[in-house]
Biopython code that builds the backbone (N, CA, C, O; Angstrom):
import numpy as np
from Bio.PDB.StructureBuilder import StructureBuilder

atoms = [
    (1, "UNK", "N", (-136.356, -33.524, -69.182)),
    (1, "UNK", "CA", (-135.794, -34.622, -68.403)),
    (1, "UNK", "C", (-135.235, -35.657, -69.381)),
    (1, "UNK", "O", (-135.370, -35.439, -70.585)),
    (2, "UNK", "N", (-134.797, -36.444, -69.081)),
    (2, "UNK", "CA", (-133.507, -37.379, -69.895)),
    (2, "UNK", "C", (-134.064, -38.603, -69.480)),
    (2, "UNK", "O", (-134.194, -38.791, -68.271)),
    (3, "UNK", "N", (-134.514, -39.708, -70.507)),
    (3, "UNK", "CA", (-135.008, -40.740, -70.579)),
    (3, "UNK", "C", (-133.934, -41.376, -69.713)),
    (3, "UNK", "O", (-132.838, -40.844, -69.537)),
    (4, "UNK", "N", (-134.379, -42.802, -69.059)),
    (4, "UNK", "CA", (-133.411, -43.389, -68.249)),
    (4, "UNK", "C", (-132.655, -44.962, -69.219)),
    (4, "UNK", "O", (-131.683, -45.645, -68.896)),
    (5, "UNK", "N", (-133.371, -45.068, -70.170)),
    (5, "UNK", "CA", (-133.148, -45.862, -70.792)),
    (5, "UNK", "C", (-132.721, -45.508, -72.542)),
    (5, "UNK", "O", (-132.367, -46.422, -73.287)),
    (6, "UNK", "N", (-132.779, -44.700, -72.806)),
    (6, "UNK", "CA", (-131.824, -44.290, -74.194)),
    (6, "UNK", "C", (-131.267, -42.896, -73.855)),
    (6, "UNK", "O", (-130.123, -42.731, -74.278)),
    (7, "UNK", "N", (-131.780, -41.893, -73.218)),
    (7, "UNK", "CA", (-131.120, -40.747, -72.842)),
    (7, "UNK", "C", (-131.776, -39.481, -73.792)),
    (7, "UNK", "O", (-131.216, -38.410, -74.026)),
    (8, "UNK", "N", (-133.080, -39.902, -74.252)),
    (8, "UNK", "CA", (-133.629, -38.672, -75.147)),
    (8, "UNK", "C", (-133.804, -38.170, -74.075)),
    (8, "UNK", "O", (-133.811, -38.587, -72.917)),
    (9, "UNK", "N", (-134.026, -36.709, -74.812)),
    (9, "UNK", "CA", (-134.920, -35.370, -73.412)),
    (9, "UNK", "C", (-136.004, -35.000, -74.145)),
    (9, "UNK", "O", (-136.160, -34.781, -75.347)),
    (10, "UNK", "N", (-136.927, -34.961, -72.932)),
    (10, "UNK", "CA", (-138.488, -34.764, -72.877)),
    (10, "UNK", "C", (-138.877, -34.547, -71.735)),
    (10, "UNK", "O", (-138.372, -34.782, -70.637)),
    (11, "UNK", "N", (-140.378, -33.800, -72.235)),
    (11, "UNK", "CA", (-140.837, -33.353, -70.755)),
    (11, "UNK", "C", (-141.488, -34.037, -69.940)),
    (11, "UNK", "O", (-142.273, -34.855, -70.419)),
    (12, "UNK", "N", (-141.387, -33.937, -68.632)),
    (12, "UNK", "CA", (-141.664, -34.698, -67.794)),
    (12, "UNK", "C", (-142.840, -35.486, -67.924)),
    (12, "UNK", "O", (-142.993, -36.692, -67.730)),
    (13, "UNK", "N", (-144.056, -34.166, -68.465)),
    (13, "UNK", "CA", (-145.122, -34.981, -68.745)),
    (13, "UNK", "C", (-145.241, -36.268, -70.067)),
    (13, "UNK", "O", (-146.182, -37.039, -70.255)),
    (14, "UNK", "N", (-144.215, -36.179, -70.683)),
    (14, "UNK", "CA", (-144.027, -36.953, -71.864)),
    (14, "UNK", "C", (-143.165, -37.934, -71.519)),
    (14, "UNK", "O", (-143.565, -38.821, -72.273)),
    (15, "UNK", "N", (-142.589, -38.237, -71.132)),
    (15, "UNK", "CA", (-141.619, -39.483, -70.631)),
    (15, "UNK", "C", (-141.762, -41.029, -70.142)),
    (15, "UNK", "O", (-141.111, -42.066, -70.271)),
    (16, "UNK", "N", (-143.321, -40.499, -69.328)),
    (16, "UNK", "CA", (-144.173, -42.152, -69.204)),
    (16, "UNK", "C", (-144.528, -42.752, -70.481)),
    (16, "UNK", "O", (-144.415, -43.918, -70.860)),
    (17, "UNK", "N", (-144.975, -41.724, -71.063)),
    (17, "UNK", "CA", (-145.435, -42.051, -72.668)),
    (17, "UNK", "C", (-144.686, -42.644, -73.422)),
    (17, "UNK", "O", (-144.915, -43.583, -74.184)),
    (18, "UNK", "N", (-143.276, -41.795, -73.098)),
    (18, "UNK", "CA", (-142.325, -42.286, -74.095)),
    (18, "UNK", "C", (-141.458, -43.843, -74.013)),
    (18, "UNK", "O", (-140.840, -44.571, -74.789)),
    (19, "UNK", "N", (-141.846, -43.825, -72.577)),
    (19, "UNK", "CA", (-141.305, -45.118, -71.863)),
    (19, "UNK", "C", (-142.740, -46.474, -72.862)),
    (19, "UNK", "O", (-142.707, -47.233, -73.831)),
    (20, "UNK", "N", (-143.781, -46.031, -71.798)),
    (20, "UNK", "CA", (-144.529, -46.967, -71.907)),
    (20, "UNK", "C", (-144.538, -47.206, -73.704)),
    (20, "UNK", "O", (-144.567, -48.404, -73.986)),
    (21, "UNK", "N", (-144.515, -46.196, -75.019)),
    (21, "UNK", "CA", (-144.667, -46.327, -76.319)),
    (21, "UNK", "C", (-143.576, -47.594, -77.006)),
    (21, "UNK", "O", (-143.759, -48.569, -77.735)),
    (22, "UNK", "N", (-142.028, -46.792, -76.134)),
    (22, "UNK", "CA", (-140.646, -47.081, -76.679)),
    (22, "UNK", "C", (-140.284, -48.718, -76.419)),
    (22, "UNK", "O", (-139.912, -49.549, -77.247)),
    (23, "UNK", "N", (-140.561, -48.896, -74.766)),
    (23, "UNK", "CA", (-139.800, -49.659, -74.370)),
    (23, "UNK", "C", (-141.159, -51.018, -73.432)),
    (23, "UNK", "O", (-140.713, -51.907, -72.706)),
    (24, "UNK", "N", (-142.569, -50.871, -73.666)),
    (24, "UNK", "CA", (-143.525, -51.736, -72.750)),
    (24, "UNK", "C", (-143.526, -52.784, -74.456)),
    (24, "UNK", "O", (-143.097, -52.482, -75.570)),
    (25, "UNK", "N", (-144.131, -53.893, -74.002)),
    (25, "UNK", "CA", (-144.523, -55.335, -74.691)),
    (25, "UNK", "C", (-145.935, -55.225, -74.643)),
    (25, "UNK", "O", (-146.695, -56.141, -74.333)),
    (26, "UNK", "N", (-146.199, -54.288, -74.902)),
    (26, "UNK", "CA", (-148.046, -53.972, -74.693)),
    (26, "UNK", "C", (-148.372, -53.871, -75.546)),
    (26, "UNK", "O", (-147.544, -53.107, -76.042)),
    (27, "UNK", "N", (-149.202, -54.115, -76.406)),
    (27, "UNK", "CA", (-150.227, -53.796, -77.601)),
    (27, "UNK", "C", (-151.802, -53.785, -77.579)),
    (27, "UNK", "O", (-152.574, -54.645, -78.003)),
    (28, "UNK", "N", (-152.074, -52.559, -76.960)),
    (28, "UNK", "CA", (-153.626, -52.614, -76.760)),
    (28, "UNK", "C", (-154.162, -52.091, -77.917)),
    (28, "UNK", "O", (-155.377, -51.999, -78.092)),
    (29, "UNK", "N", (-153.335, -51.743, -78.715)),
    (29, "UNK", "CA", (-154.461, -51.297, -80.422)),
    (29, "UNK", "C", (-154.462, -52.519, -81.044)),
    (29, "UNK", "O", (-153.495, -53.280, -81.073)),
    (30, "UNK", "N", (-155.793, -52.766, -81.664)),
    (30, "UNK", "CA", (-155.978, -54.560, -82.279)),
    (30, "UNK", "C", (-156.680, -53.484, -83.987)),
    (30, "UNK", "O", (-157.328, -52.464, -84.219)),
    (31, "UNK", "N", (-156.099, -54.414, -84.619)),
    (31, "UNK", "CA", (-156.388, -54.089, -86.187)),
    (31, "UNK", "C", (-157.707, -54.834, -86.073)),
    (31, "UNK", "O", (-157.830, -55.930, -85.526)),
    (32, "UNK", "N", (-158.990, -53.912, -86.822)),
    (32, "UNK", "CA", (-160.136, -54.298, -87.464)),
    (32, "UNK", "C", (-160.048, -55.394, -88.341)),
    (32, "UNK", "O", (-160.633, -56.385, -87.905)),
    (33, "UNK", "N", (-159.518, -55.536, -89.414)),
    (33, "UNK", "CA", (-159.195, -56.628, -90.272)),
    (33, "UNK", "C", (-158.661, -57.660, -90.136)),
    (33, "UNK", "O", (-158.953, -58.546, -90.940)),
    (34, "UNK", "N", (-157.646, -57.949, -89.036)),
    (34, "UNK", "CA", (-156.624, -59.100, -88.835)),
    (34, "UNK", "C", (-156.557, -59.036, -87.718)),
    (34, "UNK", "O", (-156.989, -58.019, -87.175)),
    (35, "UNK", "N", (-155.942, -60.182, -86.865)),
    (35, "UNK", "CA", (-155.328, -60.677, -85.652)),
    (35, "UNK", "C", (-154.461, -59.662, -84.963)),
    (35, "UNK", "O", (-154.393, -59.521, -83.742)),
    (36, "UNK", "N", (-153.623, -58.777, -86.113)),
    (36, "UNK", "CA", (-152.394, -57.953, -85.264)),
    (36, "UNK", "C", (-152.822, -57.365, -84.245)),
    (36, "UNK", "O", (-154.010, -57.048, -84.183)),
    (37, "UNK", "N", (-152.124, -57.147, -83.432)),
    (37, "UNK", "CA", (-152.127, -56.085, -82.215)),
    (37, "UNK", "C", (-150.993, -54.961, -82.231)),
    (37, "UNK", "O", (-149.793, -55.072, -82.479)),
    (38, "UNK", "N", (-151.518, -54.191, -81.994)),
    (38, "UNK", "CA", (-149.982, -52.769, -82.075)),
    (38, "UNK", "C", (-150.467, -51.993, -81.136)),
    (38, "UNK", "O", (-151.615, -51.902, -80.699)),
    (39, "UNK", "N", (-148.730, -51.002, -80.641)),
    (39, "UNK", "CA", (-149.039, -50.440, -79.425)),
    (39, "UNK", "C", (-149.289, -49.299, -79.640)),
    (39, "UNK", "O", (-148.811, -48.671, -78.695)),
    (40, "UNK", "N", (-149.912, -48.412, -80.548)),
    (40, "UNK", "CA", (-150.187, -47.389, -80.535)),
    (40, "UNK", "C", (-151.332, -47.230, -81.966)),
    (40, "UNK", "O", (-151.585, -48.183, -82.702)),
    (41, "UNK", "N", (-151.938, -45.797, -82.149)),
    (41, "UNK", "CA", (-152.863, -45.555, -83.427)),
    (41, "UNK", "C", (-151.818, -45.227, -84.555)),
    (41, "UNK", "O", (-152.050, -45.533, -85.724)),
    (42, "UNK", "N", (-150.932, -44.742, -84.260)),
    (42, "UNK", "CA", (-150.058, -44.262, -85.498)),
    (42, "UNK", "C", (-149.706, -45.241, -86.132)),
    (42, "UNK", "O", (-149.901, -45.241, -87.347)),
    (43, "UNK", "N", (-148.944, -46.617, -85.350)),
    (43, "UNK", "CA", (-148.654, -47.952, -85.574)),
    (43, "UNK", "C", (-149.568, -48.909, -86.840)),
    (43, "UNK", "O", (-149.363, -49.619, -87.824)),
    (44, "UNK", "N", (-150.953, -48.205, -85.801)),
    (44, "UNK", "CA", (-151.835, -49.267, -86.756)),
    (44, "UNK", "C", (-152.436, -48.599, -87.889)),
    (44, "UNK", "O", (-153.003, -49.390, -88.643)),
    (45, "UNK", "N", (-152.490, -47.294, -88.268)),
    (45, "UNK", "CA", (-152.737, -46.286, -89.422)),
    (45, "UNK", "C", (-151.802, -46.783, -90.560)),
    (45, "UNK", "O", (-152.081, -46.926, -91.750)),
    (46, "UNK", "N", (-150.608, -47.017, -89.908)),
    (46, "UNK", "CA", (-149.420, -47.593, -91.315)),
    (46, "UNK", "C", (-149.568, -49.424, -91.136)),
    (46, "UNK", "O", (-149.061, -50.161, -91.982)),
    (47, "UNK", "N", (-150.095, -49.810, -90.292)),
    (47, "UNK", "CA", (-150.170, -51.333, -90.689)),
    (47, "UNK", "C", (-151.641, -51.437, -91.685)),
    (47, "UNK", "O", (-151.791, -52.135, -92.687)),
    (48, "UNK", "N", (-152.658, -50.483, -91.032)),
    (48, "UNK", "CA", (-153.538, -51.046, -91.629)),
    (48, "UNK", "C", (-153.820, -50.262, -93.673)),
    (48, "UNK", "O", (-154.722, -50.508, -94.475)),
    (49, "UNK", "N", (-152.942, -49.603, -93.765)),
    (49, "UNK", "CA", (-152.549, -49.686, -95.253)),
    (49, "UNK", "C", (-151.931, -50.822, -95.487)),
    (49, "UNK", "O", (-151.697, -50.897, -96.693)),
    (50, "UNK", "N", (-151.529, -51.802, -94.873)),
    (50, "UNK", "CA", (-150.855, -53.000, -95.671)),
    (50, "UNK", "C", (-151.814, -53.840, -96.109)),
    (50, "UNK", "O", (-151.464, -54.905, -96.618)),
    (51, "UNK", "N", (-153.339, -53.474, -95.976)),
    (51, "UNK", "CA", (-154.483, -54.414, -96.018)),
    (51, "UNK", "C", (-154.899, -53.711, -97.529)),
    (51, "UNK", "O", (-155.838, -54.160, -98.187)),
    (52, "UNK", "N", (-154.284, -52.847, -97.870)),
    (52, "UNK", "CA", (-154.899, -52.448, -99.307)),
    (52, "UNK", "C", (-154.539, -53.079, -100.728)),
    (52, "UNK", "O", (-153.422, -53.003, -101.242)),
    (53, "UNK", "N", (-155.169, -53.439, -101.046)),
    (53, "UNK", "CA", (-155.279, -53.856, -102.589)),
    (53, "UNK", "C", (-153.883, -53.825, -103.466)),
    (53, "UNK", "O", (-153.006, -54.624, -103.797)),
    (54, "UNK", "N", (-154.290, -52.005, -103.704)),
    (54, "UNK", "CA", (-152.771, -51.599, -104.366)),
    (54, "UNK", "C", (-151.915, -50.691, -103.615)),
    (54, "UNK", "O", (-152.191, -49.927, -102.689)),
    (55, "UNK", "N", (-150.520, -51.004, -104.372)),
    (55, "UNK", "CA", (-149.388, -49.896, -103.638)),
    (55, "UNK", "C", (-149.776, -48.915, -103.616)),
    (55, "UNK", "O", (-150.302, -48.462, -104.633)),
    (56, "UNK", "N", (-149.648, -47.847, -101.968)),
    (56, "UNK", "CA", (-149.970, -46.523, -102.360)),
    (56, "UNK", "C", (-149.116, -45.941, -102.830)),
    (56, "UNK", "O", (-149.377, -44.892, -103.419)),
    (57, "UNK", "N", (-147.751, -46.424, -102.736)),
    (57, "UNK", "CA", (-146.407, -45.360, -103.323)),
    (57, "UNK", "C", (-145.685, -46.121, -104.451)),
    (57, "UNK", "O", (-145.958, -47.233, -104.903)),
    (58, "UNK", "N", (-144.904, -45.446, -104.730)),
    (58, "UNK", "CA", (-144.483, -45.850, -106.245)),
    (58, "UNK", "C", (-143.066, -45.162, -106.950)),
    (58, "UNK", "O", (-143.155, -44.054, -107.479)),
    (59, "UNK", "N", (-142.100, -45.706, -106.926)),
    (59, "UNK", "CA", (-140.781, -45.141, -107.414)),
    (59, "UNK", "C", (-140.988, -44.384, -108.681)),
    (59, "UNK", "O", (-141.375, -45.065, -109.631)),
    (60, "UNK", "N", (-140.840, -43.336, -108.847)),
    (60, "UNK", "CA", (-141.124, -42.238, -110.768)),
    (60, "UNK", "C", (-139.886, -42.410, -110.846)),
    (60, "UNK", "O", (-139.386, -41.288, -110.924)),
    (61, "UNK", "N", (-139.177, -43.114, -110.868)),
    (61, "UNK", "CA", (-137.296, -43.286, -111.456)),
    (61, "UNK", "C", (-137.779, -44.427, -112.936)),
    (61, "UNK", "O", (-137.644, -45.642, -112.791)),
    (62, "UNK", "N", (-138.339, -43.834, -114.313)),
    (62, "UNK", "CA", (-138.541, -44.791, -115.160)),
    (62, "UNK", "C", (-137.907, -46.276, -114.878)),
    (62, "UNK", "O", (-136.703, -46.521, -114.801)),
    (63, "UNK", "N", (-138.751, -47.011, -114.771)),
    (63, "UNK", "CA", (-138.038, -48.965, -115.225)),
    (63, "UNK", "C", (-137.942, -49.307, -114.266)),
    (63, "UNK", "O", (-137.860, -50.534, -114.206)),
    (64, "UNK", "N", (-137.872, -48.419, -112.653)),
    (64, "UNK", "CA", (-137.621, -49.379, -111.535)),
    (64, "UNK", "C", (-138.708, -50.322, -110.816)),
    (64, "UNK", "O", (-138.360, -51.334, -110.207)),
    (65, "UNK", "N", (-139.839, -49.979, -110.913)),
    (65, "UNK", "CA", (-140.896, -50.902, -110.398)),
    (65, "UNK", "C", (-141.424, -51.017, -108.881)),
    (65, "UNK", "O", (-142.480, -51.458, -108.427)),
    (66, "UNK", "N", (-140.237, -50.426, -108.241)),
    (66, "UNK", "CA", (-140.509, -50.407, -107.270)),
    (66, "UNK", "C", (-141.931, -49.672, -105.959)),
    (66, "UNK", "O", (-142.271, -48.504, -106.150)),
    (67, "UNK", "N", (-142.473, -50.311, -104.990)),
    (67, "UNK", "CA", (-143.900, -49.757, -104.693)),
    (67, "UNK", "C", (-143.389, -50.036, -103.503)),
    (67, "UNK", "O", (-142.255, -50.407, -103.200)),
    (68, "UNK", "N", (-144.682, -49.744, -102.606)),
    (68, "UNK", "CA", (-144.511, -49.943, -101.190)),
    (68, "UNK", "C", (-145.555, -49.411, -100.740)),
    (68, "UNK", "O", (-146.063, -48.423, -101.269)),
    (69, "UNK", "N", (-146.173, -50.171, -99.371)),
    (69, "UNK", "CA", (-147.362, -49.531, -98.770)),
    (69, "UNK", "C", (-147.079, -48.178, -97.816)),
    (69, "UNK", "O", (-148.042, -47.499, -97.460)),
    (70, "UNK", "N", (-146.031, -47.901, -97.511)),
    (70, "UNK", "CA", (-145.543, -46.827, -97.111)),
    (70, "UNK", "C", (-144.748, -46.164, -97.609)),
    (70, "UNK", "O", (-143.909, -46.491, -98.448)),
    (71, "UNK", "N", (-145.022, -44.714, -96.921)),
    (71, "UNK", "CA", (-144.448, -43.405, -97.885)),
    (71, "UNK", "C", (-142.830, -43.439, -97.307)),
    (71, "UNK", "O", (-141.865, -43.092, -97.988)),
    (72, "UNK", "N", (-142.768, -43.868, -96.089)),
    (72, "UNK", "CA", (-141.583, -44.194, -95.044)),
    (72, "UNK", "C", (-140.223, -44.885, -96.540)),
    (72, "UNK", "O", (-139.220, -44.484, -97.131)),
    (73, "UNK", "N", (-140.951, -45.864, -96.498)),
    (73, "UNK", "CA", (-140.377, -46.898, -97.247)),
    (73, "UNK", "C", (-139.563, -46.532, -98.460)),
    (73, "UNK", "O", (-138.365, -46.753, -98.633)),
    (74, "UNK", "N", (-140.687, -45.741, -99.533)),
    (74, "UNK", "CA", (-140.239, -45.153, -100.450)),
    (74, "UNK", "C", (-139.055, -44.122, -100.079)),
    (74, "UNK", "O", (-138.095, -44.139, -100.850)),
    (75, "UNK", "N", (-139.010, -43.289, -99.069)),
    (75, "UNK", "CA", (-138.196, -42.423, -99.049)),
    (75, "UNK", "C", (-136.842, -43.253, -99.044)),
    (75, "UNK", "O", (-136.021, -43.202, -99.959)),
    (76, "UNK", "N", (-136.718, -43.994, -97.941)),
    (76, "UNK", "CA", (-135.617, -45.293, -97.709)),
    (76, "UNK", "C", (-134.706, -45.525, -99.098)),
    (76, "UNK", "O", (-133.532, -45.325, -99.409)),
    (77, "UNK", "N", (-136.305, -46.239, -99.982)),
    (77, "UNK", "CA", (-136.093, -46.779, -101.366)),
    (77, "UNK", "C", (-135.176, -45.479, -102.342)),
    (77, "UNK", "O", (-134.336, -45.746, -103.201)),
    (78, "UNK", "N", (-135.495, -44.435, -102.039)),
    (78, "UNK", "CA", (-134.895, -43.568, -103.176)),
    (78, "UNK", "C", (-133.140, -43.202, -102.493)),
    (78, "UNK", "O", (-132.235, -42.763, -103.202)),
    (79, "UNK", "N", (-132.959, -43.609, -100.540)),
    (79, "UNK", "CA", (-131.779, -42.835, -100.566)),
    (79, "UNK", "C", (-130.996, -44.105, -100.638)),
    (79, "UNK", "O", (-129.799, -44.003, -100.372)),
    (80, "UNK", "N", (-131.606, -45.649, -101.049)),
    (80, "UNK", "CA", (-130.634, -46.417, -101.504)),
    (80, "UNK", "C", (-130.424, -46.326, -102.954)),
    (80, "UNK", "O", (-129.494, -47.045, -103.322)),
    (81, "UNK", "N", (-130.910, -45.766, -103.748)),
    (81, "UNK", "CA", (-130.734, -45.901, -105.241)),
    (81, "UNK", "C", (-130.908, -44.568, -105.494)),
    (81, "UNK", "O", (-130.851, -44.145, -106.648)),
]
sb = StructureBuilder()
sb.init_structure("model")
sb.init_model(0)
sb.init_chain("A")
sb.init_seg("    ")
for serial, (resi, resn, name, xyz) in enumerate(atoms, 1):
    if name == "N":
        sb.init_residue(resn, " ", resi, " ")
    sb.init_atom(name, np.array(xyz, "f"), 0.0, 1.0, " ", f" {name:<3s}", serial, name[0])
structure = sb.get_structure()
């Protein structure tokens, strides 16, 4: 079935989900450590690495320096440079 609001296709049983994930102002996942609220576990798995110490990722391009708490990020980081 075809989302009514961006036009992905998914199955029927997936579509409330995708609605309520994509497009609700809801945040019933609350971070252990901090105030945030996020709307899902995946959400808060990559926020709550931002509570760590050190970078988990790290540019190997000698001299650039560049880090990041996500692996997301880094990938980003390498297809701008």
């Amino acid at each position: 079935i075809t989302c009514p609001l961006c036009e992905i296709i998914c199955r029927v049983i997936s579509l409330k989900a995708h609605i309520r994930l994509k497009y609700s102002d809801e945040h019933p996942v609350h971070c252990p450590l901090c105030d945030n609220s996020l709307k899902n576990l995946m959400d808060l798995h990559k926020h709550v690495e931002t509570h760590n110490d050190s970078d988990a990722y790290s540019c190997d391009v000698e001299g650039c320096g560049f880090t990041s708490w996500a692996s997301l990020t880094l990938r980003q980081h390498y297809k701008r440079v």
